[in-house]
N, C-alpha and C positions, 0 to 999 in steps of 0.2 A: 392283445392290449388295445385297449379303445387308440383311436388319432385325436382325441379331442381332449385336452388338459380338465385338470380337474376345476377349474375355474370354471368352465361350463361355458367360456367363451370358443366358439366354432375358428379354427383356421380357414382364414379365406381367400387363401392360397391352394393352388394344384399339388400334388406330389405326383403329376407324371414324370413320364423322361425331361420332357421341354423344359418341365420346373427344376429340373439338376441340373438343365445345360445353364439355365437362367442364375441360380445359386451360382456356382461353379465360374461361371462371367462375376458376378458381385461380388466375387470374393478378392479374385484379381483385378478389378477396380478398387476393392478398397486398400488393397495392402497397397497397390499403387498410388494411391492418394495420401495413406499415411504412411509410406514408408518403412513399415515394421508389421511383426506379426504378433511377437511377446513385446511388453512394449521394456523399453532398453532402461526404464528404474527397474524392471524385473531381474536381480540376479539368479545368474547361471552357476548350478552348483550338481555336482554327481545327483543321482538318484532323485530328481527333482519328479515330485507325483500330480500331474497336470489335469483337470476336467474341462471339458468343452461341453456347455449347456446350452443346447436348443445346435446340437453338431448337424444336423440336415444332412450333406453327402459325404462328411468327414472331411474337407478339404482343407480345415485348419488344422485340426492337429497330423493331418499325415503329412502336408509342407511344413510345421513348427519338426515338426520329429527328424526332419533333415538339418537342425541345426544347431539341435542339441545334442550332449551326450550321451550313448547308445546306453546306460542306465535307466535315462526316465522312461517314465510310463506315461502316456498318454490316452484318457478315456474320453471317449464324446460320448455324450448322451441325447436323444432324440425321442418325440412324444412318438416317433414312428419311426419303420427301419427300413419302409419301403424305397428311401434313396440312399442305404447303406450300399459300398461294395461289397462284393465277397470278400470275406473274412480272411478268404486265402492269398488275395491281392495285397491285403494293409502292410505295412512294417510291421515288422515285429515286435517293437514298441508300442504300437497303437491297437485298441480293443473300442469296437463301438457297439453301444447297450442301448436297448430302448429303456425311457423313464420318465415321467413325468415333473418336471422344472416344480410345480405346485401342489403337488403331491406328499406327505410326511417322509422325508428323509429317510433312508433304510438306515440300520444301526450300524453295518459294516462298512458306511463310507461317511461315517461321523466324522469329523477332525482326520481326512484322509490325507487331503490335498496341501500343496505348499502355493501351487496356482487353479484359484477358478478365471477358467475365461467364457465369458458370453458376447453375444453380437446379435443387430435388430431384433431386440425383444420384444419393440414397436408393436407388432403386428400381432403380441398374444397378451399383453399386460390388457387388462382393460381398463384399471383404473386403480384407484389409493389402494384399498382392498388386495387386490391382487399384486398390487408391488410388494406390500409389508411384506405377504405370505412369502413371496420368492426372495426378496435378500433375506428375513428370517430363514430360508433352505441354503440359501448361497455361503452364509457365515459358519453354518456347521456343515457344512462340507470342508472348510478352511480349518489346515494347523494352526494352531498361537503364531498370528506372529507372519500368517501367510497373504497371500497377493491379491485380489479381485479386479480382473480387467474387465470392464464391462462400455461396449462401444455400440451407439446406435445412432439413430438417425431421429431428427426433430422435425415431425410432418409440420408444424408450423412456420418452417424454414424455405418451405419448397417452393420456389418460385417458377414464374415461364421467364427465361432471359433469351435476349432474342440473340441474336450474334452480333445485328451491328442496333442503335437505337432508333435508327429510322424504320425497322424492319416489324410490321404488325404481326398479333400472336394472341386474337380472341380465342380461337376456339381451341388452342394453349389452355387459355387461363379459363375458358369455361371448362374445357376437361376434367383441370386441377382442382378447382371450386366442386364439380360434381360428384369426383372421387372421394373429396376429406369430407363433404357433406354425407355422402352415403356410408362410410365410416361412423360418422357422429350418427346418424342413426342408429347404427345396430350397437350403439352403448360404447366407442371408443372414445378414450379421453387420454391425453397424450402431454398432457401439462408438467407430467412429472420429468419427461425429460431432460429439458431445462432449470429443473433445479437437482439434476441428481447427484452433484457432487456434496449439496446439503443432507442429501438423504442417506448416503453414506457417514457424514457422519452423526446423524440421526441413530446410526446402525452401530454406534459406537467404533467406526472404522476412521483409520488417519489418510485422509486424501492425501495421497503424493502429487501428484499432477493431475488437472482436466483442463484440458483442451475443445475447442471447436473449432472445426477445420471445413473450409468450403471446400466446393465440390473445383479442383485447378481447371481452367478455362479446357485444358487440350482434351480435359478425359471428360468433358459436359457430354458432348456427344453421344460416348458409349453408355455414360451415367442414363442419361435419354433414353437411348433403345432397352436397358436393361430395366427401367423404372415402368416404360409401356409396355413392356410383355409384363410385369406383374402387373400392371393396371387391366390388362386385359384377362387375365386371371381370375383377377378383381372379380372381374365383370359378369365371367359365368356365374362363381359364386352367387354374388347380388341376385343374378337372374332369376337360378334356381330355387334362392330364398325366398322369393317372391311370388313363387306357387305358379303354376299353372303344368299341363299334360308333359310337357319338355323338360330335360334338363338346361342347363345355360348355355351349351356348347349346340345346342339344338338349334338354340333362336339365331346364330350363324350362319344354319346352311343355305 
């Protein structure tokens, strides 16, 4: 199956190992940050049938599947399967499929779900276009009547905060500058995040709750190191896009 969504936008991100240790960290900052993992309007009922879109190493639903009832079902789905584990590690509740987020719905998982979940979609939406196409996929995956949690990050939001205010941080915010700018080149536009609870229900969906939540001062830290190793990710990417004899990991050594 190709790695690249049918939107024709390139992931600009790794899938080595490094890039699951790096997921795998952001996942447990985020649950840490928000406190939950289904979020607590979602009710818990037998045989609850769960999708995770854009599931990368599966680490949401194989910790959601600890705290539900051994009925449901738990599928993640990924444009790649290269940071799946083995099949023979999961729960037995949990099944993770490759599939494209923007791609035509299969007909056998029409109206499947009671919950979709997704997380940082950021980094593969590119713009108006590509959002319709994916909550248009998101909603018919959904029973009558069922849940859409969808939680991500607003690159608009991202600041340099120093620790204490006397403390300088130029080449912070020239980093940060040079990173959303080389973004905004390769066609990212990122506007929709901040009003997505409109766009839900643009989708004919009933917002229950939206929240925005900072990053809590004690996890800034980790939030940091986990945000520069994807920055640096970034970077090969960029490089490599930009032509010449090397890939990006090259212009390193």
């Amino acid at each position: 199956m190709a790695t690249d969504p049918a939107n024709g936008y390139q992931y600009g991100l790794s899938r080595a190992f490094a890039a699951s240790v790096r997921l795998n960290c952001q996942h447990l900052l985020w649950k840490a940050n928000t406190g939950y993992l289904l979020h607590p309007e979602i009710p818990i009922t037998d045989g609850l049938r769960i999708a995770d879109i854009g599931t990368g190493t599966g680490m949401w639903p194989i910790e959601v599947s600890k705290t539900l009832p051994p009925s449901t079902q738990l599928d993640g789905f990924d444009i790649s399967g290269d940071r799946f584990p083995p099949a023979e590690w999961l729960p037995t509740n949990v099944r993770l499929s490759t599939a494209d987020a923007f791609a035509p719905v299969p007909v056998h998982l029409v109206g499947k779900y009671d919950v979709v979940h997704l997380r940082m979609m950021v980094i593969v939406v590119k713009g108006q276009d590509d959002l319709e196409t994916l909550m248009k996929n998101l909603v018919l995956l959904l029973k009558p009547g069922g849940y859409l949690q969808w939680s991500d990050c607003d690159p608009a939001s991202i600041a340099a905060i120093p620790s204490r205010p006397d403390v300088p941080h130029p080449a912070t915010s020239r980093m940060l500058e040079q990173m959303l700018a080389m973004n905004v080149a390769r066609g990212a536009d990122w506007s929709w995040v901040s009003v997505l609870p409109a766009l839900f229900s643009r989708a004919s969906l009933t917002v229950l709750t939206s929240d925005r939540l900072p990053i809590a001062p004690e996890l800034r830290a980790s939030w940091t190191s986990n945000q520069l190793l994807a920055f640096e990710e970034m970077s090969y990417f960029m490089m490599t896009s930009a032509g010449g004899a090397e890939p990006g990991v090259g212009y390193r050594k």
